[in-house]
C-alpha positions as CSV (number, residue, x, y, z in Angstrom):
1,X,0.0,0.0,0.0
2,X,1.8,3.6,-1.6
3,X,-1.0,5.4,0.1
4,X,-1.5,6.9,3.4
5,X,-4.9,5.0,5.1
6,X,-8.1,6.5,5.8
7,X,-9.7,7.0,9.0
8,X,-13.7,6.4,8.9
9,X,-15.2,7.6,12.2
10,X,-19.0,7.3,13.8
11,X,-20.5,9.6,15.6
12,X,-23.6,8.7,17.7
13,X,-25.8,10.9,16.1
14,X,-24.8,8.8,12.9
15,X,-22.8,11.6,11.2
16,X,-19.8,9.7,9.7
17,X,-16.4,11.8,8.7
18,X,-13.8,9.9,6.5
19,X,-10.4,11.3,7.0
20,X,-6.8,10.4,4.9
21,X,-4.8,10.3,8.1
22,X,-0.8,10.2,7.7
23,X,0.4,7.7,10.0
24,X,3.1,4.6,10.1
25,X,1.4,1.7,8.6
26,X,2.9,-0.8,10.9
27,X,1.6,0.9,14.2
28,X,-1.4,3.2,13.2
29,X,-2.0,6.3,15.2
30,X,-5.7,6.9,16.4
31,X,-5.4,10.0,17.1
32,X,-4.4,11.3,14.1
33,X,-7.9,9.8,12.7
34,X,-9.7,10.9,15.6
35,X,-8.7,14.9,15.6
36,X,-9.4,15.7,12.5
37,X,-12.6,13.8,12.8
38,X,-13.9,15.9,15.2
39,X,-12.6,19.2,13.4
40,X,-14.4,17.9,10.5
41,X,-17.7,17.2,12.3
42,X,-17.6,20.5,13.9
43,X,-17.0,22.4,10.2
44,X,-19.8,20.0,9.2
45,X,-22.7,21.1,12.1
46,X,-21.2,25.0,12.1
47,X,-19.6,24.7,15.5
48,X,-21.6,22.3,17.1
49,X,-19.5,19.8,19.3
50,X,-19.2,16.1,18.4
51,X,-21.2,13.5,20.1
52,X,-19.2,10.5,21.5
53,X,-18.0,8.1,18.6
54,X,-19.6,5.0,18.0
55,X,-17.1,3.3,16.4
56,X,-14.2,4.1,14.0
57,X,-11.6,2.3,11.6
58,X,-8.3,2.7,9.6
59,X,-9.2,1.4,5.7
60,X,-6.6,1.2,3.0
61,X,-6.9,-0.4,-0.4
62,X,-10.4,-1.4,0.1
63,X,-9.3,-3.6,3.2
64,X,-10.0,-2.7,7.1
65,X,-6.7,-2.1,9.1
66,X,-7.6,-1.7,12.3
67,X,-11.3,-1.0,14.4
68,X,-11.8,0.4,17.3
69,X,-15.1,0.7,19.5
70,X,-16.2,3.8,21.1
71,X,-15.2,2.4,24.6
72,X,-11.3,1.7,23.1
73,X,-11.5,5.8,21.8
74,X,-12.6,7.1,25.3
75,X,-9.6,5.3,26.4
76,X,-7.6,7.4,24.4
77,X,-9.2,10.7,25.2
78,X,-8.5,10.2,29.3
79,X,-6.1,12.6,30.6
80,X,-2.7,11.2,31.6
Protein backbone atom coordinates (compact mmCIF):
# COMPACT_ATOMS: atom_id res chain seq x y z
CA UNK A 1 0.00 0.00 0.00
CA UNK A 2 1.79 3.59 -1.56
CA UNK A 3 -0.96 5.39 0.09
CA UNK A 4 -1.52 6.91 3.38
CA UNK A 5 -4.92 5.03 5.12
CA UNK A 6 -8.06 6.45 5.76
CA UNK A 7 -9.75 7.03 9.04
CA UNK A 8 -13.74 6.38 8.87
CA UNK A 9 -15.15 7.56 12.21
CA UNK A 10 -19.03 7.33 13.76
CA UNK A 11 -20.46 9.55 15.59
CA UNK A 12 -23.62 8.72 17.70
CA UNK A 13 -25.77 10.93 16.08
CA UNK A 14 -24.84 8.83 12.86
CA UNK A 15 -22.82 11.64 11.21
CA UNK A 16 -19.82 9.70 9.72
CA UNK A 17 -16.44 11.75 8.66
CA UNK A 18 -13.83 9.85 6.53
CA UNK A 19 -10.42 11.35 6.96
CA UNK A 20 -6.76 10.39 4.92
CA UNK A 21 -4.76 10.29 8.07
CA UNK A 22 -0.81 10.24 7.71
CA UNK A 23 0.41 7.71 9.95
CA UNK A 24 3.13 4.62 10.14
CA UNK A 25 1.35 1.72 8.61
CA UNK A 26 2.90 -0.84 10.92
CA UNK A 27 1.58 0.93 14.17
CA UNK A 28 -1.45 3.15 13.23
CA UNK A 29 -1.99 6.27 15.23
CA UNK A 30 -5.68 6.94 16.39
CA UNK A 31 -5.39 9.97 17.12
CA UNK A 32 -4.45 11.29 14.06
CA UNK A 33 -7.93 9.85 12.70
CA UNK A 34 -9.69 10.95 15.57
CA UNK A 35 -8.68 14.88 15.62
CA UNK A 36 -9.44 15.66 12.50
CA UNK A 37 -12.56 13.76 12.83
CA UNK A 38 -13.94 15.87 15.20
CA UNK A 39 -12.64 19.17 13.38
CA UNK A 40 -14.45 17.92 10.47
CA UNK A 41 -17.69 17.23 12.31
CA UNK A 42 -17.61 20.54 13.94
CA UNK A 43 -17.02 22.36 10.18
CA UNK A 44 -19.82 19.98 9.19
CA UNK A 45 -22.67 21.10 12.06
CA UNK A 46 -21.20 25.00 12.13
CA UNK A 47 -19.58 24.72 15.55
CA UNK A 48 -21.60 22.29 17.11
CA UNK A 49 -19.51 19.85 19.27
CA UNK A 50 -19.16 16.08 18.38
CA UNK A 51 -21.20 13.50 20.08
CA UNK A 52 -19.21 10.52 21.54
CA UNK A 53 -18.02 8.08 18.65
CA UNK A 54 -19.58 4.95 17.96
CA UNK A 55 -17.13 3.35 16.35
CA UNK A 56 -14.24 4.05 14.01
CA UNK A 57 -11.63 2.34 11.56
CA UNK A 58 -8.33 2.73 9.55
CA UNK A 59 -9.18 1.40 5.71
CA UNK A 60 -6.61 1.15 2.97
CA UNK A 61 -6.94 -0.42 -0.39
CA UNK A 62 -10.41 -1.41 0.14
CA UNK A 63 -9.29 -3.64 3.20
CA UNK A 64 -9.98 -2.72 7.05
CA UNK A 65 -6.68 -2.09 9.07
CA UNK A 66 -7.63 -1.67 12.26
CA UNK A 67 -11.26 -1.01 14.42
CA UNK A 68 -11.80 0.38 17.27
CA UNK A 69 -15.10 0.75 19.49
CA UNK A 70 -16.24 3.83 21.11
CA UNK A 71 -15.19 2.37 24.58
CA UNK A 72 -11.34 1.71 23.12
CA UNK A 73 -11.48 5.76 21.83
CA UNK A 74 -12.62 7.09 25.35
CA UNK A 75 -9.58 5.26 26.45
CA UNK A 76 -7.64 7.39 24.36
CA UNK A 77 -9.19 10.73 25.25
CA UNK A 78 -8.49 10.17 29.34
CA UNK A 79 -6.06 12.65 30.60
CA UNK A 80 -2.69 11.23 31.58
Amino acid sequence: MNESPTFVCEFADGETTRMTTFTSLKKLDVERGVRPARHAYRSRKKGQEPPAIVKAYFEGNGQILETYSGIDLEEEEAPL
